[in-house]
N, C-alpha and C positions, 0 to 999 in steps of 0.2 A: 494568452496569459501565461506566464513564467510560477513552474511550480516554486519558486520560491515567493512570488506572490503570497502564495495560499498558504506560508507559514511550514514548508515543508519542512519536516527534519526526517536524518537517518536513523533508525531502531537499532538501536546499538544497547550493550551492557549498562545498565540502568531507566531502561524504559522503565516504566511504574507499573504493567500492567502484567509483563511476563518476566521468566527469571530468565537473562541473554547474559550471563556472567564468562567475560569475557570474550564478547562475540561483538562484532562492527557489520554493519548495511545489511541486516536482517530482512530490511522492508523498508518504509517510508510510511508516515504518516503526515497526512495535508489534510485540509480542512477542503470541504467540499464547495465546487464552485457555485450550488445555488442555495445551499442550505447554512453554510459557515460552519458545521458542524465536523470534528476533527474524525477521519476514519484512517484504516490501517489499509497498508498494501504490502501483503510478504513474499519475496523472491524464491522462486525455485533455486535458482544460483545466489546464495549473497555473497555480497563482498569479499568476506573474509574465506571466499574458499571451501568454508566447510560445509555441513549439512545444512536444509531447509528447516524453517522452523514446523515444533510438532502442531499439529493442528488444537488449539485449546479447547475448542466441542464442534461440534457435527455441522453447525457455521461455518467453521472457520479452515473450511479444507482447499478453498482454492489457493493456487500461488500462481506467479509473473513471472516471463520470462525477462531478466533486466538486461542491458548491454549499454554501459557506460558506469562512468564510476564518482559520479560528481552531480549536485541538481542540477546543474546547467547543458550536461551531456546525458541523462539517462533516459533510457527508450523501454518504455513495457510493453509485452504482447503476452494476449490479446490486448481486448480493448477492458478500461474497469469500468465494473457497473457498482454504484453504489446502492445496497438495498436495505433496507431494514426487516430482520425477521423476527418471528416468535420464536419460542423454543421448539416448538417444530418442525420450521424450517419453511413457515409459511409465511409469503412475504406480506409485508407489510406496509409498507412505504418505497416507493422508487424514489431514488435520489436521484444523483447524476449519472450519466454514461456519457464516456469519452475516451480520447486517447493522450499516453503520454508519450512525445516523442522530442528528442534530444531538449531534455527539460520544457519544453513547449504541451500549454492542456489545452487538449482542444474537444468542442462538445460532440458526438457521434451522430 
C-alpha cells in the first residue's frame, strides 16, 4: 500500500497541533493501516535542514531516520510501531507495526 493511500501529509508550519512556524517535513502524519486512525511520525533529519522537533511529553521522544523527499520516495528507519499510551507511558493499545520504504507500507 502507498503512503499516500492512508491520507499521508507533511508536518509543516500550520499543523494544528504544534507550533512549526515556518518549518517544512517536520514528520508525516498517515492514518494507520488497521485502525484508520491518524498518528504522527517526526524526523530526526526533516526536510527543511534544521533541527528535530522538540518532544511535546515523555511520549513523544522517539524520531525517524527519513531518506527521500517526497511520499512517493521516503524511507524511514527503524521500523514504526504504532501504540497507544497512558500518561505513563504504559501502553495501551498496539496498533500497527511496519515499514516505510520509498513511499511503500508495508506490515512487520
Amino acid at each position: 500500500m502507498k503512503l499516500t493511500e492512508l491520507d499521508a501529509q507533511f508536518i509543516n508550519e500550520g499543523y494544528p497541533y504544534r507550533d512549526f512556524t515556518g518549518r517544512f517535513g517536520m514528520g508525516i502524519i498517515f492514518r494507520c493501516p488497521c485502525c484508520r486512525n491518524y498518528f504522527p511520525v517526526y524526523f530526526k533529519n526533516p526536510i527543511d535542514g534544521m533541527s528535530q522537533a522538540e518532544p511535546a511529553n515523555k511520549n513523544d521522544t522517539h524520531r525517524w531516520d527519513r531518506a527521500g523527499i517526497t511520499l512517493d520516495d521516503l524511507t524511514l528507519s527503524p521500523s514504526v510501531n504504532f501504540q497507544i499510551k497512558d500518561r505513563h507511558g504504559n501502553i495501551i493499545k498496539q496498533h500497527w507495526h511496519g515499514h516505510i520504504k520509498n513511499g511503500e507500507v508495508t506490515n512487520a
